[in-house]
Backbone as a ProteinNet text record, in pm:
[ID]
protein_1_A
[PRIMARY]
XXXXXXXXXXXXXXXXXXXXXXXXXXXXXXXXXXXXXXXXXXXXXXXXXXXXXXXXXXXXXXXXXX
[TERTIARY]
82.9	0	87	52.8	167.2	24	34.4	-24.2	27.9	-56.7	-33.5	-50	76.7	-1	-115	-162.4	-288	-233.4	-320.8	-271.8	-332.7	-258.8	-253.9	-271	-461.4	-506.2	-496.1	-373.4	-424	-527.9	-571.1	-671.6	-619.6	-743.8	-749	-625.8	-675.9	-639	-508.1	-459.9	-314.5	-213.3	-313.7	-228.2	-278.5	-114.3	-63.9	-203.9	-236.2	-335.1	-282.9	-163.1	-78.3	-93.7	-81.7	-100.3	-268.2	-351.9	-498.1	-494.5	-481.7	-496.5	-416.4	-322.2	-197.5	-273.2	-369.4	-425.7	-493.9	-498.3	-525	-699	-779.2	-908.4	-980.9	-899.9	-939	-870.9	-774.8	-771.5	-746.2	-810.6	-862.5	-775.3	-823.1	-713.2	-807.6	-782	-890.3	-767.7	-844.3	-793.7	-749	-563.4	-516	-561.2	-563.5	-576.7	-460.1	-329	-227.4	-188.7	-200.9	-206.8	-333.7	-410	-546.5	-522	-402.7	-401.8	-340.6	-315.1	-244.6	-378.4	-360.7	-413.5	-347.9	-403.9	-380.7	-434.3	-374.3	-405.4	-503.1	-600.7	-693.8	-776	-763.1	-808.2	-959.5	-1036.1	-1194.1	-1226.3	-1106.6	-1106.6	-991.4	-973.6	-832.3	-746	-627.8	-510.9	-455.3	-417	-379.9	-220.7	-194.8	-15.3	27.6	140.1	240.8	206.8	70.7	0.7	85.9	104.5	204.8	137.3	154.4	85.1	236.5	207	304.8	296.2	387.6	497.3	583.8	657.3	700.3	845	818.3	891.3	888.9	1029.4	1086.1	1193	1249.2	1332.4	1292.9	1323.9	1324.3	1339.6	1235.7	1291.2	1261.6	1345.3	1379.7	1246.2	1164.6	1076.9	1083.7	1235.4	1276.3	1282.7	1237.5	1309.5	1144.7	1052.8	886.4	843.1
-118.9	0	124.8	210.6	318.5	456.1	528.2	636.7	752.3	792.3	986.3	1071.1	1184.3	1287.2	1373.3	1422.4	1480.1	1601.4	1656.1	1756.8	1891.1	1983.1	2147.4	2183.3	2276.9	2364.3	2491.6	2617.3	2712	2775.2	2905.9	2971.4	3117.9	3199.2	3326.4	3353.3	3296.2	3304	3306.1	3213	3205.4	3329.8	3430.5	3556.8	3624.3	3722.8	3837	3959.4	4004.3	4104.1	4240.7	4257.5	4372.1	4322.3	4173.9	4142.4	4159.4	4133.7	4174.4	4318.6	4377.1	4550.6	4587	4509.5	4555.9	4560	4447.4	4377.2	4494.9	4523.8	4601.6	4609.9	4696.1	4695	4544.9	4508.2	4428.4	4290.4	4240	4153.9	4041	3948.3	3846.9	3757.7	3652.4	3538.3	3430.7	3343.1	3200.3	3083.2	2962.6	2842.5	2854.6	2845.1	2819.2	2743.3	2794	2681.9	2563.7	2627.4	2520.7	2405.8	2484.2	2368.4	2400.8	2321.6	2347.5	2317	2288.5	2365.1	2448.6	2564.7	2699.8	2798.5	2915.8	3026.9	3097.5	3156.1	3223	3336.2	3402.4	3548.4	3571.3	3615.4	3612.3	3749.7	3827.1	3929.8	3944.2	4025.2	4011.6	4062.7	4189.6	4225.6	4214.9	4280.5	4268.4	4360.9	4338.4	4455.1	4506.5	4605	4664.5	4612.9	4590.7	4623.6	4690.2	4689.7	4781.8	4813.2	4820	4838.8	4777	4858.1	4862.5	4832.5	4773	4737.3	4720.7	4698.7	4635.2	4653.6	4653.2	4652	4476	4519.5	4328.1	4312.6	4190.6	4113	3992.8	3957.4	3831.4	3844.1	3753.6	3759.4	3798.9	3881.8	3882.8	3778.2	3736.3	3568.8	3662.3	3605.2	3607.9	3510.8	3584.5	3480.9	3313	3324.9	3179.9	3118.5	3182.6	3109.5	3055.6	3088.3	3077.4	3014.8
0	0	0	-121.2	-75.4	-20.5	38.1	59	21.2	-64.8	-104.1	-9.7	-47	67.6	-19.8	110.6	90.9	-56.9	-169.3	-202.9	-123.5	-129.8	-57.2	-193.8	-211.5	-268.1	-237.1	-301.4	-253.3	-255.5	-142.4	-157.9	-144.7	-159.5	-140.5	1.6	101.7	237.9	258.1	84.1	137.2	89.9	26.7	-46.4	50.8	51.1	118.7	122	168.8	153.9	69.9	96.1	3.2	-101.4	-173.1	-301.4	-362.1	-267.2	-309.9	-345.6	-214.3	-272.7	-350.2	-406.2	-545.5	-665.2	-669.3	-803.7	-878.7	-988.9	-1090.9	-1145.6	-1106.8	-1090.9	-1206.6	-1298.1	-1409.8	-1424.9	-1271.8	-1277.1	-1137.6	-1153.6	-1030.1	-1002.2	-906.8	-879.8	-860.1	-928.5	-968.8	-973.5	-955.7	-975.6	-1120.2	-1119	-1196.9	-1342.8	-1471.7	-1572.4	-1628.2	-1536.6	-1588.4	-1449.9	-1304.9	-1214.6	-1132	-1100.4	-1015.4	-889.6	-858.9	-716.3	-646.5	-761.1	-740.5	-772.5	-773	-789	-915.6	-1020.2	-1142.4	-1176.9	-1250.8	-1254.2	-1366.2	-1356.8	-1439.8	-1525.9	-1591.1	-1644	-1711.9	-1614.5	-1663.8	-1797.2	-1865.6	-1990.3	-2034.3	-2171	-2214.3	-2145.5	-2159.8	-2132	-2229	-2251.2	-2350.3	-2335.2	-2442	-2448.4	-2436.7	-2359.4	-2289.2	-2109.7	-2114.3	-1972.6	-1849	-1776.1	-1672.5	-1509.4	-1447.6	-1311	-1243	-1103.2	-1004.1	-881.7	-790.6	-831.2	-906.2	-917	-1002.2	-910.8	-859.7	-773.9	-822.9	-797.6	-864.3	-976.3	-1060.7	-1150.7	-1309.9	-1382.7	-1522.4	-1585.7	-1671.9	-1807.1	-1924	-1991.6	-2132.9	-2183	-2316.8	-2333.3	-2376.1	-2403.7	-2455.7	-2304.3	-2187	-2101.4	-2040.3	-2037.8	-2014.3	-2099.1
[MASK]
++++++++++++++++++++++++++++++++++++++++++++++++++++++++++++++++++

């Protein structure tokens, strides 16, 4: 018998509250479409290109690198 661990779904609960009030009037945080048990960033309309939000934390990728 092997046993799995349980999986850990994030939720709302588990983001920073500075990251809620960061979020950009047009976009949400929903169950991921690439892992479902993360949280994903979700846009209720389009964004325009170039459109600037943040602040951005974390590392720069090169698009060959995403």
């Amino acid at each position: 018998n092997t046993t799995e661990a349980p999986v850990t779904v994030e939720t709302l609960d588990d983001v920073p509250e500075h990251v809620l009030r960061g979020l950009p009037e047009d976009v949400r945080l929903f169950p991921s479409a690439v892992d479902k048990t993360r949280l994903g960033v979700w846009a209720t309309k389009s964004i325009l290109k170039g459109k600037k939000f943040g602040p951005f934390v974390g590392d720069k990728k090169k698009r060959s690198q995403v």
